[in-house]
C-alpha positions in Angstrom: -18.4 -1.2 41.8 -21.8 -1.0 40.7 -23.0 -2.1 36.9 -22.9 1.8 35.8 -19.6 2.7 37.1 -18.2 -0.4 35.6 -19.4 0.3 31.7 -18.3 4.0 32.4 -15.1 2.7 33.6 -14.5 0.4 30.6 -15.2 2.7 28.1 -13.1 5.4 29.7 -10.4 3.3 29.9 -10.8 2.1 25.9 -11.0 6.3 25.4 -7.5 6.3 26.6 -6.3 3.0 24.6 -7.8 4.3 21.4 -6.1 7.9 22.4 -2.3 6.2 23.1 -2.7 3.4 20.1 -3.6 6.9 17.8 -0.8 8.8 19.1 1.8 5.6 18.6 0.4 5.1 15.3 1.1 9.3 13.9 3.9 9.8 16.1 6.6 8.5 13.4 4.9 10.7 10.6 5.0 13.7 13.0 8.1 13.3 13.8 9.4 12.9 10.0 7.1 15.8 9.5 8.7 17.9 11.6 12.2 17.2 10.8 11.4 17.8 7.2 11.1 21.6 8.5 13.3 22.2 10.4 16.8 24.8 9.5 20.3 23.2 10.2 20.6 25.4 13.1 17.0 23.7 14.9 18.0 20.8 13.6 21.3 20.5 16.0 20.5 22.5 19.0 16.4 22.6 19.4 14.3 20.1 20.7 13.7 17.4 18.2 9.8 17.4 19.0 8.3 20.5 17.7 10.0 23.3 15.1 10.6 26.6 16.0 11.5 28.6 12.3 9.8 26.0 9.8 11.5 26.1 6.0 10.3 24.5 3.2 14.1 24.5 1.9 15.0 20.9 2.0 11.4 20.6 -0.4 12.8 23.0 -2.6 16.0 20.7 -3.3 14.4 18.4 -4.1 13.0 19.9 -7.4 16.2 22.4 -7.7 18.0 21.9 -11.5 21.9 21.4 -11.6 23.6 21.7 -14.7 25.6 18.0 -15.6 29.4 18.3 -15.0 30.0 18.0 -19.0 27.7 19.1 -21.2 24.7 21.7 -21.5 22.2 19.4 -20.4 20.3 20.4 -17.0 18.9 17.6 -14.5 17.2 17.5 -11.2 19.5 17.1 -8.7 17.6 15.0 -6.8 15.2 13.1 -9.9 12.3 13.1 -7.5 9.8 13.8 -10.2 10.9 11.1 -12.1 10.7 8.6 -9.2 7.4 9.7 -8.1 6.4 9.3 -11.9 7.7 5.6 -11.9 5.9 4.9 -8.6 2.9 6.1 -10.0 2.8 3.4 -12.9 3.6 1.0 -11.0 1.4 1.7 -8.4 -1.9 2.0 -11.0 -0.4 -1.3 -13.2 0.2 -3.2 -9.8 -2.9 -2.8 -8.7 -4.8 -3.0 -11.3 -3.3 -6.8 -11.8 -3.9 -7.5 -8.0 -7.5 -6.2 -8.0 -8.2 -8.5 -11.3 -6.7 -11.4 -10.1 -8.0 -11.4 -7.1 -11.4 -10.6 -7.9 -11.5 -13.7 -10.9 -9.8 -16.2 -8.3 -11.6 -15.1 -5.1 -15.2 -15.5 -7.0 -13.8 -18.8 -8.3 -13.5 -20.2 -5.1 -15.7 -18.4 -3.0 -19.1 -19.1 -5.9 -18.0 -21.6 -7.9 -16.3 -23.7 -5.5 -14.1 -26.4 -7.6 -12.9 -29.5 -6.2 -11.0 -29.1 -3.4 -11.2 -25.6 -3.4 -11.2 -24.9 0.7 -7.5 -26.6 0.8 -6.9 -23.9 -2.5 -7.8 -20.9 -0.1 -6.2 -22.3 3.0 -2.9 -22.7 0.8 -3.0 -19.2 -0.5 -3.3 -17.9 3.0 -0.4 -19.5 3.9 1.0 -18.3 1.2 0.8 -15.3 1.9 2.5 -15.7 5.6 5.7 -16.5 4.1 8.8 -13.9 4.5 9.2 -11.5 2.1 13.0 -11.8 2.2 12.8 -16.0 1.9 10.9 -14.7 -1.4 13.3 -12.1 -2.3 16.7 -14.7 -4.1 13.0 -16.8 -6.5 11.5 -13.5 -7.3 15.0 -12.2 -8.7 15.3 -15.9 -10.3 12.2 -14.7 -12.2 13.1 -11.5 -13.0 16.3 -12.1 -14.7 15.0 -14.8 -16.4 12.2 -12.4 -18.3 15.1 -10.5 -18.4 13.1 -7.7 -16.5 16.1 -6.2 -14.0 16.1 -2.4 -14.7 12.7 -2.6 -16.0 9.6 -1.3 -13.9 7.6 -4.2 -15.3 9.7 -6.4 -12.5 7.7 -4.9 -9.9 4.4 -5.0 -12.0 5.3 -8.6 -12.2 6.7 -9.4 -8.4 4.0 -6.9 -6.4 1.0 -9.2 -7.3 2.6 -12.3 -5.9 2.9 -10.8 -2.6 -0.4 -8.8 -2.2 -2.5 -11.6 -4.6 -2.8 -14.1 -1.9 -4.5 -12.4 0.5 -6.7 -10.3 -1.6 -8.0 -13.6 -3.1 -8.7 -14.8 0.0 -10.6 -12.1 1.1 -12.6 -11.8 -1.6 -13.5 -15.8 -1.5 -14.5 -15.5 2.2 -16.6 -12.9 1.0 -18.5 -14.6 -2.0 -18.2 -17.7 -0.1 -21.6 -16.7 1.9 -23.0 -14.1 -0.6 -26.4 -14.6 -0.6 -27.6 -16.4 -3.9 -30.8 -14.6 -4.2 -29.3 -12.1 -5.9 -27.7 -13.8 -8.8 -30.9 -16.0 -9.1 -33.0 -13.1 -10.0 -30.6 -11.5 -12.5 -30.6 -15.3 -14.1 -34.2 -15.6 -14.4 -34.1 -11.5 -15.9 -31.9 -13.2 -18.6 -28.2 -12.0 -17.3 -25.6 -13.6 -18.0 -23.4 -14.6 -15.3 -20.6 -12.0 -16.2 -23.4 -9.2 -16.7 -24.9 -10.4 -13.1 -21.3 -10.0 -12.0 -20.4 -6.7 -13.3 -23.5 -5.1 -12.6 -24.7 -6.8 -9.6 -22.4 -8.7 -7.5 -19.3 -6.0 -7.8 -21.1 -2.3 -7.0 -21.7 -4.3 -3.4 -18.5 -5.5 -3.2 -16.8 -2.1 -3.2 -16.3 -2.0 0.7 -14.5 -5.4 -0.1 -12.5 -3.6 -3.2 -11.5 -1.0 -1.1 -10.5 -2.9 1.8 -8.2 -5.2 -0.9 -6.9 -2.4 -2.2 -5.6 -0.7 0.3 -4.0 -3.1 1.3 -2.3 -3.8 -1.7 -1.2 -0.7 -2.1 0.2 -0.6 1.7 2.2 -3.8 0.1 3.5 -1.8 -2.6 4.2 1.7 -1.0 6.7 -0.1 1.9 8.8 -1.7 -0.4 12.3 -0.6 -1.4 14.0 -4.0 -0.8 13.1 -5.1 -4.3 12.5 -2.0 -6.3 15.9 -1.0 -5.2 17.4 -3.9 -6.2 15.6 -4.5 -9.5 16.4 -1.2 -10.2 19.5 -0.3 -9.5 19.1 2.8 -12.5 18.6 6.0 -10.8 16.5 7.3 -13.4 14.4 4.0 -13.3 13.7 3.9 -9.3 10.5 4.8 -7.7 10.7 6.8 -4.5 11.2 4.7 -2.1 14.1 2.8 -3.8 16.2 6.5 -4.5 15.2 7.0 -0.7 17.0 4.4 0.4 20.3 5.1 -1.9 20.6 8.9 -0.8 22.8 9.6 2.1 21.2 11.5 5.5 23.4 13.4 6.8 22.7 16.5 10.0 23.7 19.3 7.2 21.4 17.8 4.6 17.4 17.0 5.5 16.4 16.4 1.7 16.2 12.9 2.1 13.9 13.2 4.9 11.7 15.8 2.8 11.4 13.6 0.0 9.9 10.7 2.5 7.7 13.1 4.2 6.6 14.5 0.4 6.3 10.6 -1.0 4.5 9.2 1.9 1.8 11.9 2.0 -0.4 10.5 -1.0 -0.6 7.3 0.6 -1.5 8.7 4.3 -4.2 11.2 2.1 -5.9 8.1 0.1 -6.0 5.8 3.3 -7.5 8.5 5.6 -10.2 9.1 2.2 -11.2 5.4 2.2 -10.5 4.4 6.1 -13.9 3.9 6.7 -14.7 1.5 3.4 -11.5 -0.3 4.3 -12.8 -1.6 8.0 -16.8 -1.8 6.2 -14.5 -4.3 3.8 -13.0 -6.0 6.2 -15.6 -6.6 8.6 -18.1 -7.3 5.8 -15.7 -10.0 4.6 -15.4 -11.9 7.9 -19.0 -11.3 8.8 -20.7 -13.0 5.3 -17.4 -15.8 5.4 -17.5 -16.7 8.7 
């Protein structure tokens, strides 16, 4: 095989490895997708690949008012706009903590280096490696003893330890080989080293933001192992906590909806900032390694 056939070769067959890791990757949202439109009736005799009389029904439901079984008072029967209002704040509080943190700690030991400070960054990797469910019986520990449970400030407070580690060490392997020039001139311009940072240092860190963020907030979105038991109050649950407590059944696809409806911000904001996120991460590892 000659030099020219052999590149042509390679790159057609990474064409096709790109094409089937693409299709794996959407195949599960399609497929949710679908079944979110689907009648009854195409539900149990059509194929369970494509739709042939799409319905936004099962969306409907889940913003249809019931009246309570005493009283005059009238709730959703399915509280989705109250869970997607809790997953909001959390969502924004979370990650506004995580981005903080991990901005202060990663420039701490990625700039200012204090003693011992590659062991601190090798530690918090490993941190972050552990199980979530070994994690799962301490983090409850601490959240009944702030007496948070049924509170969404236990997730404000557990989220950051999972996604905190990381994100701090990505920003550190990213200051870690910053080049200095830049701060130097802003010190001998009279800036202060929190100006320099604020004004200087952080506008070029945004692909690195980004890149922490998203992940944080891929952290957050696939939980419902401890939002669902933290809060085990329907009217206190984010979405994918009441998810996981409503029943599926073949005569009933509102559950399905209600994933297919909470999982589309997420899928929107990380196809926005896809690009920034692999500029992050690839400018991280480049200027740390």
């Amino acid at each position: 095989m000659t030099p020219g056939r052999g590149r042509r070769f390679r790159g057609f067959l990474q064409a096709v490895l790109l094409v089937l890791l693409a299709a794996y990757s959407v195949f599960p949202i399609y497929m949710v997708t679908v079944q979110s439109l689907k009648t009854i009736h195409d539900d149990v005799f059509e194929s369970p690949f494509y739709v042939m009389h799409p319905t936004f029904e099962w969306y409907q439901d889940l913003f249809e008012p019931q009246d309570y079984q005493h009283g005059e008072i009238i709730a959703p029967m399915v509280p989705f706009l109250v869970w997607s209002e809790n997953t909001a704040i959390v969502l924004v509080a979370s990650l506004a903590v995580i981005l903080i943190s991990s901005l202060m700690a990663g420039y701490a030991l990625g700039r200012l280096r204090p003693p011992g400070w590659r062991w601190w960054r090798r530690i918090l990797l490993a941190t972050f490696l552990i199980p979530q469910t070994m994690l799962f019986i301490p983090l409850y520990e601490i959240v009944l003893h702030l007496h948070l449970d049924d509170n969404l400030l236990s997730l404000v407070v557990t989220y950051p330890m999972l996604a905190i580690p990381f994100c701090a060490w990505l920003f550190s392997v990213y200051f870690q080989k910053l080049s200095p020039e830049i701060e130097e001139s802003a010190y001998v311009e009279g800036a202060s080293r929190f100006t320099t940072f604020l004004r200087i240092v952080l506008p070029m860190s945004y692909p690195v933001l980004v890149a922490a963020g998203l992940f944080a907030l891929g952290i957050i979105s696939s939980d419902f192992l401890l939002s669902g038991t933290f809060l085990p109050n329907e009217w206190h649950q984010t979405i994918g906590a009441g998810m996981a407590t409503m029943d599926i059944q073949l005569e009933d696809l509102t559950t399905v909806s209600g994933v297919s409806l909470g999982g589309l911000p997420v899928v929107i904001i990380a196809a926005m900032f896809a690009a920034s996120y692999v500029r992050g991460l690839t400018t991280a590892m480049i200027e740390g390694a």
